[in-house]
C-alpha positions as CSV (number, residue, x, y, z in Angstrom):
1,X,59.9,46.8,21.1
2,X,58.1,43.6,21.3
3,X,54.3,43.2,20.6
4,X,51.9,44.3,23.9
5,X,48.8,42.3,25.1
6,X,47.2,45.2,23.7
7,X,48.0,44.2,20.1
8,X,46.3,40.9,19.8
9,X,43.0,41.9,21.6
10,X,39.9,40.4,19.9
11,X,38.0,42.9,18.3
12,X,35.0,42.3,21.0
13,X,36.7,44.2,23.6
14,X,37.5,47.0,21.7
15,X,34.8,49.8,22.2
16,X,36.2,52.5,20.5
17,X,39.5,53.5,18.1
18,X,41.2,56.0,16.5
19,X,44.4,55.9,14.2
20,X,46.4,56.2,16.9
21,X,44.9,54.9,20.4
22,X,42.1,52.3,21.6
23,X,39.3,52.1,24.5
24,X,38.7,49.1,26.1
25,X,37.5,48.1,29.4
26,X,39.7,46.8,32.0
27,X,40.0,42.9,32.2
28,X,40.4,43.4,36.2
29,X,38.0,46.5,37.0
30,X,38.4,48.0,40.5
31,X,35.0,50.5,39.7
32,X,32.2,49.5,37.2
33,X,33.1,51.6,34.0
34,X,36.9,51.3,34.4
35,X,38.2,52.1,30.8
36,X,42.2,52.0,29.7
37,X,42.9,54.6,26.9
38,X,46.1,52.8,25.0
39,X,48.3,54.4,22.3
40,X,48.8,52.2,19.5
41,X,52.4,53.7,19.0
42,X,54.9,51.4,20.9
43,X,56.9,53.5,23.6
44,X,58.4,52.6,26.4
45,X,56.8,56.2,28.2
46,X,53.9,58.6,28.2
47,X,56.2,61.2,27.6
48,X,58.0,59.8,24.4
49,X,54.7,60.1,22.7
50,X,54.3,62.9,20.1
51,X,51.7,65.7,21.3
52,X,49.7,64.1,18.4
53,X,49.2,61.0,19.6
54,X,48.7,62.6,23.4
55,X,45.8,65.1,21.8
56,X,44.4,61.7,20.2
57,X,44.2,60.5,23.3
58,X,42.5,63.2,24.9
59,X,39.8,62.7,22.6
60,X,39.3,59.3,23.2
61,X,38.9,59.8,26.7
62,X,36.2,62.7,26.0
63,X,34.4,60.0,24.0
64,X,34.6,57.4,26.3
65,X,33.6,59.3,29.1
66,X,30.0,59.8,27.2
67,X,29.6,56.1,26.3
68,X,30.4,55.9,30.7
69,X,28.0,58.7,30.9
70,X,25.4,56.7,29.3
71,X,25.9,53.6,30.7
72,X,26.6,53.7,34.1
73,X,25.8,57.5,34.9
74,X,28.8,58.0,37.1
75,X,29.0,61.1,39.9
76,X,32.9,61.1,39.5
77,X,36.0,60.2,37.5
78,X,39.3,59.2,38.4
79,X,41.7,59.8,35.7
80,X,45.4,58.7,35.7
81,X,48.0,58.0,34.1
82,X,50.6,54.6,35.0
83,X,53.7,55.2,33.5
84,X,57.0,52.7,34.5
85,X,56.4,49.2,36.1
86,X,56.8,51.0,39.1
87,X,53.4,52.8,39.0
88,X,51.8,49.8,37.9
């Protein structure tokens, strides 16, 4: 697989990492706060990741929803998932 935008972001719009995903916020936000959790594993699918990278990514999204807690206090979440240039 070719190199992602996601592999040459400047480290400025990075707000959080692990070893095997990253938090950033969305270049185009439809809500104030909106976040993209990104594996750093190169698949083509969600579901070709290993349940270790998923579980990784699970905890970025619990850390990330306490930096969103902090800074804009949300009263709700939407959490999905786009998988396929189909679902955008």
């Amino acid at each position: 697989m070719k190199p992602s935008a996601f592999c040459t972001l400047p480290p400025d719009r990075i707000i959080d990492s692990s070893p095997l995903g990253l938090v950033i916020r969305d270049g185009f936000p439809i809500s104030p706060g909106h976040t993209l959790i990104i594996p750093k594993r190169h698949v083509g699918s969600f579901f070709e990741l290993e349940l270790e990278d998923r579980s990784e990514l699970l905890a970025l999204l619990d850390r990330a929803k306490l930096l969103l807690d902090k800074e804009f206090s949300p009263q709700g979440y939407n959490i999905g998932i786009n998988d396929g240039p189909d679902a955008g």
